[in-house]
N, C-alpha and C positions, 0 to 999 in steps of 0.2 A: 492858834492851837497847834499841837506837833502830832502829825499822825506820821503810822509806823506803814510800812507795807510788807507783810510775809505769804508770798504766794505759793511757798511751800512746806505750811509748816508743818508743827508733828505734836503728838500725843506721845511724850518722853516717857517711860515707865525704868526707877529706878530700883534696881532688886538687890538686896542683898543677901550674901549667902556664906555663910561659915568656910565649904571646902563643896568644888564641886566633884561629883562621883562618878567615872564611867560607870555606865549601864548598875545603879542602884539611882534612889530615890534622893533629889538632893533638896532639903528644907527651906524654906525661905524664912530669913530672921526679919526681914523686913520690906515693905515694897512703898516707894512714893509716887505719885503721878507728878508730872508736870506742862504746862501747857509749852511748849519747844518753839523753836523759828527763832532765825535771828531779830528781826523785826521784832518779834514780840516778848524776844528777851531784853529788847529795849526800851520796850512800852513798859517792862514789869521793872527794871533798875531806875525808871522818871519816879516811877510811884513810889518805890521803896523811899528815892531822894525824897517824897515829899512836891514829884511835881507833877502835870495832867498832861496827858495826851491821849491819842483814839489810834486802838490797832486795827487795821483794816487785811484785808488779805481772802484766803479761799479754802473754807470750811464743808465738810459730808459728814454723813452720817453717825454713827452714835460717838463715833472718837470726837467729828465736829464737835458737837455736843458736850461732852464734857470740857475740851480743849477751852468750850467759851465759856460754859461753867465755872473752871478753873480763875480763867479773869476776873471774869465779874466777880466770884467769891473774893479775890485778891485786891478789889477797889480798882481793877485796869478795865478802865471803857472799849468796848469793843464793837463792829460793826463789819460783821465780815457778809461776804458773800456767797450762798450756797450752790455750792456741785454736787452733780449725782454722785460722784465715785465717795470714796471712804479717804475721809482723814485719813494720813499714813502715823505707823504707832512703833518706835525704836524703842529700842531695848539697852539700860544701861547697865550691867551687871558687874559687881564689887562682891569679888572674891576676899573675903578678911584672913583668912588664912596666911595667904602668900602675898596679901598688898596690892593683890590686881583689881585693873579694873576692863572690862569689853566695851566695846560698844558696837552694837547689829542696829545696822540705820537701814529701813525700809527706804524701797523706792516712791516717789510720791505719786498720787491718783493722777488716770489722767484727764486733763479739761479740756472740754471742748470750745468749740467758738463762739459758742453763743455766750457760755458763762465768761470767758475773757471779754465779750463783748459787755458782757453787763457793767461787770468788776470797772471798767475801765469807765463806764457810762454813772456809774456810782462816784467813782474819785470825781470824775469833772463838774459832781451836783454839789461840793462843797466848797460853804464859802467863806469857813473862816479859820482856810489854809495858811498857818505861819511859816511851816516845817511839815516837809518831806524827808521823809529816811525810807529809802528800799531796800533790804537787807536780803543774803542767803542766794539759794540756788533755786531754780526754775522747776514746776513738774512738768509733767511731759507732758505734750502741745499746745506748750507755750515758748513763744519764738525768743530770742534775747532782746529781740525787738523792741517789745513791750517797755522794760525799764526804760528805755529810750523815749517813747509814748510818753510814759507818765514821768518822767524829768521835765517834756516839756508841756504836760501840762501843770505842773507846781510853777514853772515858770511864769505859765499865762497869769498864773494868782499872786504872783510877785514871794514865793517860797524860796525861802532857805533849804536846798535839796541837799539833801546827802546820798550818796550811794556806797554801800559795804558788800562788793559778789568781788567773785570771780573767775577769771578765763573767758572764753568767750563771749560772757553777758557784761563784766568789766570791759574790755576791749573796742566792743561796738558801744557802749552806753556814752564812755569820756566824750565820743564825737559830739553827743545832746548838750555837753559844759555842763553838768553839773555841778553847785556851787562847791562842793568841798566834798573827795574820797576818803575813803579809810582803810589804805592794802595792810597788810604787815609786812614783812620785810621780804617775805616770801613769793608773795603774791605782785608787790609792784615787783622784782625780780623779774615775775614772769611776763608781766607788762612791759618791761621794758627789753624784753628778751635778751638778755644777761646776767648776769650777777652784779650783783650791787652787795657792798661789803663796807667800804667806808662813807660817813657823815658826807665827806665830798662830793661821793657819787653820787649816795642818794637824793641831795640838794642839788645836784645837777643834771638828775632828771627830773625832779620836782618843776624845774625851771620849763625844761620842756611839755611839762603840764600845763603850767602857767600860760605858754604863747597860747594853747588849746583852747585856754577861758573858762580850766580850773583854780577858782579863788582859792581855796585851801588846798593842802594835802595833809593827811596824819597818819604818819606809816607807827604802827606798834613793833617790838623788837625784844620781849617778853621782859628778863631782868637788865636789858639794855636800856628800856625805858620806851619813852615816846618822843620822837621827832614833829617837831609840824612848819610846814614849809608855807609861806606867803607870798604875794610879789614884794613886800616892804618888811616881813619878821622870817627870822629862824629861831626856834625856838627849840630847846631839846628841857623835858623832863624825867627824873628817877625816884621812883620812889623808896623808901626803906625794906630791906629785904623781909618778906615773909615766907613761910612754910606753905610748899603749893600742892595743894589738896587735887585743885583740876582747874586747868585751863580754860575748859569747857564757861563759854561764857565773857569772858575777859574784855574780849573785840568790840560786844555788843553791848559790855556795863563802858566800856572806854566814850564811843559813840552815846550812850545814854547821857552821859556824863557831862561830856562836851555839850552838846546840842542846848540842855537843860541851863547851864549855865550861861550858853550866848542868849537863849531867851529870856535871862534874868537882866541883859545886857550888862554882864559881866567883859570885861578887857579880854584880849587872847590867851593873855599869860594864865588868868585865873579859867576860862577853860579849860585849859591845855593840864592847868595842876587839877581840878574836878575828875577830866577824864582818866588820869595817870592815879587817884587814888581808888576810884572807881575799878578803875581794870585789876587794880592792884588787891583790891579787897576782894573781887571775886575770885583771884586764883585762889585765896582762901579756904574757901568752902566748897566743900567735897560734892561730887557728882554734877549735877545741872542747876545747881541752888548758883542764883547770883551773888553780887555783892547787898551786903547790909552798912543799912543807913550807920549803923555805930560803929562798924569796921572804918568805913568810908572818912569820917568824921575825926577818927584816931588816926589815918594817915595824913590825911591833909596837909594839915602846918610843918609834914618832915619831908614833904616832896620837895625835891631840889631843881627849882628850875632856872636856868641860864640864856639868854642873848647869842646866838651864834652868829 
């Protein structure tokens, strides 16, 4: 089974609005909820493909509540663990007037030790761990530690781990060997504390992953495509250009993508094309909406992938 981990996720609230007004009344044309977390935008792109997994993570009060709502309404199995404090609830706002879009992100609740102590006492009670994916940013106290924790225990159950952060909880986590990361170009950048700009580089700090006793790397590079580094493939995929609605989303349908297809025991190549059409159909669609299975489906067989 593939479970997801979002420990700090959100109750997305998308609004839209004609023209916003200083100091008058501004109308809402429309508002969507969405259950948010990278993790558990991962859990919701398996399902959309058509596959199962269980999102785990750290749920309060009435946002809790709907956040699980949301899933369960959506066919995504969920098992999260309860905190006193309140689900955190961001704001996406699309101004149609001028083509804008905001986003006001809440800070996340904060947890205490005894609920990390549970959360973590809950991951180690299952036993029919295939796949680990820890995804997103920490709320607050909770140490970057933890991703670390639980990298090694997906280990002890012989998991396919993934890790998607970054900065400091990226940094300390690679030490655990994770089986396979997922920076963007950005982000391993900062990992590597330089710029990285050409194919070459970034394959030769992949390499320096590698000695580490990371099996994968898949760095994303938006209409650059996907990179993904092995100790025995380099692999570079692109997909057909689309009209990009929002980003928002991409990293986490790319990793949904990938994962879901190496548990079909699929090759690397046809991963690597899964998660590049996946990323690629949710730049698609506008606000926090994922990729869809029929978008997904129509890129496929045009992703260009190569041997490097």
């Amino acid at each position: 089974m593939i479970y997801t981990v979002t420990l700090n996720p959100a109750l997305d609230r998308f609004i839209v609005v004609e023209q916003l007004l200083a100091e008058d009344t501004t109308r809402i044309v429309s508002e969507t909820p969405y259950a948010a977390g990278k993790g558990i935008n991962v859990s919701r792109v398996i399902r959309e493909l058509e596959g199962h997994g269980v999102a785990l993570g750290l749920v309060g009060g009435y946002e809790g509540l709907q956040l699980e709502g949301l899933l369960v309404n959506a066919g995504v199995l969920a098992d999260f663990t309860r905190i006193s404090d309140d689900t955190r609830t961001n704001i996406i706002l699309r101004e149609q007037s001028k083509d804008r879009q905001y986003a006001i992100s809440a800070n996340g609740p904060e947890v205490h030790a005894t609920e990390i102590g549970l959360f973590y006492q809950n991951v180690n009670k299952i036993q029919d761990m295939d796949y680990l994916i820890l995804s997103g940013s920490l709320p607050r106290g909770v140490s970057p530690n933890l991703y670390g924790q639980l990298i090694l225990s997906g280990k002890k159950k012989s998991a396919f781990t993934v890790l998607d952060t970054d900065g400091e909880s990226l940094h300390e986590s690679i030490e655990y060997q994770p089986t396979c990361i997922k920076p963007n170009i950005y982000e391993l950048s900062r990992l590597a504390e330089r710029e990285l700009h050409t194919e070459s580089e970034i394959f030769g700090f992949c390499e320096h992953l590698h000695k580490k006793g990371i099996e994968y790397v898949i760095v994303s590079r938006g209409k650059l495509g996907l990179l993904l580094s092995s100790v025995k493939q380099k692999l570079k995929a692109i997909a057909p250009p689309v009209e990009v609605e929002s980003t928002v989303g991409a990293g986490d349908s790319v990793v949904g993508g990938f994962v879901l297809a190496h548990s079909q025991g699929k090759d690397l190549a046809d991963c690597l094309r899964l998660a590049c059409a996946a990323g690629t159909a949710a730049a698609g669609t506008p606000g926090t909406e994922l990729c869809h299975r029929a978008d997904v489906e129509d890129i496929l067989p045009k992703v260009q992938l190569s041997n490097l």
